[in-house]
C-alpha positions in Angstrom: 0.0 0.0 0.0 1.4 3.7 -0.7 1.5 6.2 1.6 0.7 9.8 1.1 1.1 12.9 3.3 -2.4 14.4 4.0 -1.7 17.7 3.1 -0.2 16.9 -0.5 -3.3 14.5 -1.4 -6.1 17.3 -0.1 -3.5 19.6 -2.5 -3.5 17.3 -5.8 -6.9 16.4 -5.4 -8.4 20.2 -5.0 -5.4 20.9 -7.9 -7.1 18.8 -10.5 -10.7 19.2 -9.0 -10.0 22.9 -9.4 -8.9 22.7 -13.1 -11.4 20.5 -14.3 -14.3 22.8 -13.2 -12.6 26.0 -14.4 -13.0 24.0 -17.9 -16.0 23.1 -17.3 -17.8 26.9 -16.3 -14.8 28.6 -17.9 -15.8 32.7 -17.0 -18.6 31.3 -15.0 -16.7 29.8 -12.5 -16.0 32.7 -10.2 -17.9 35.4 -8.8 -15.6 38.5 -7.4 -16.7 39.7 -3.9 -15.5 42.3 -1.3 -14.8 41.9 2.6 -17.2 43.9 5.0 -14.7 47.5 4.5 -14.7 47.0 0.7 -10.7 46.7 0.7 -10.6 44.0 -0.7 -11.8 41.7 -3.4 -11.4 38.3 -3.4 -12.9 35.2 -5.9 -15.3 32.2 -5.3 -16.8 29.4 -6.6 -20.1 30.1 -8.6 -23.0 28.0 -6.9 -23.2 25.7 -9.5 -19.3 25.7 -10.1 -18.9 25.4 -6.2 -21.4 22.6 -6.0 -19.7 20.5 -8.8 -16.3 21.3 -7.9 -17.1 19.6 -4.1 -18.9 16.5 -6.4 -15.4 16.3 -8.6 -13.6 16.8 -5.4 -14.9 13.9 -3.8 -15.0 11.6 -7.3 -10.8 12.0 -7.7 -10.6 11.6 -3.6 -12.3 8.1 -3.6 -10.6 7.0 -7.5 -7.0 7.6 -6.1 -7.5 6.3 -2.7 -9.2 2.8 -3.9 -7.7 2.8 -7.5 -4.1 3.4 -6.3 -4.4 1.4 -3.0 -3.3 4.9 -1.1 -3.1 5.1 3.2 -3.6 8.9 3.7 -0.7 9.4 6.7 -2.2 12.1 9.1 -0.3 13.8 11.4 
């Protein structure tokens, strides 16, 4: 069985989740927002980019995991 740092799976697996939905909604796939003072902006998810990117996120999780036999080592 391989082992994997925690930290370096949730990264590769939010890495590729991320890219797939940003070709999936393209310009749709983030909404620009403000903090409470209007300093400054930051991006999210769209809704429906948010909601498919937690779907995808979970998809790649349980592939690697099972597919590549991987223990998740957390600290």
């Amino acid at each position: 069985m391989n082992k994997i740092d925690n930290e370096t799976f949730k990264q590769v697996v939010t890495e590729v989740a991320c890219q797939i939905t940003t070709e999936r909604f393209g310009e749709n796939t983030w909404i620009a927002k403000q903090d409470d003072q209007a300093v400054l902006e930051y991006f999210e998810y769209s809704p429906e980019a948010q909601e498919y990117f937690n779907n995808k996120y979970d998809e790649i999780e349980h592939l690697l995991i099972t597919d590549l036999k991987l223990k998740i080592k957390i600290y």
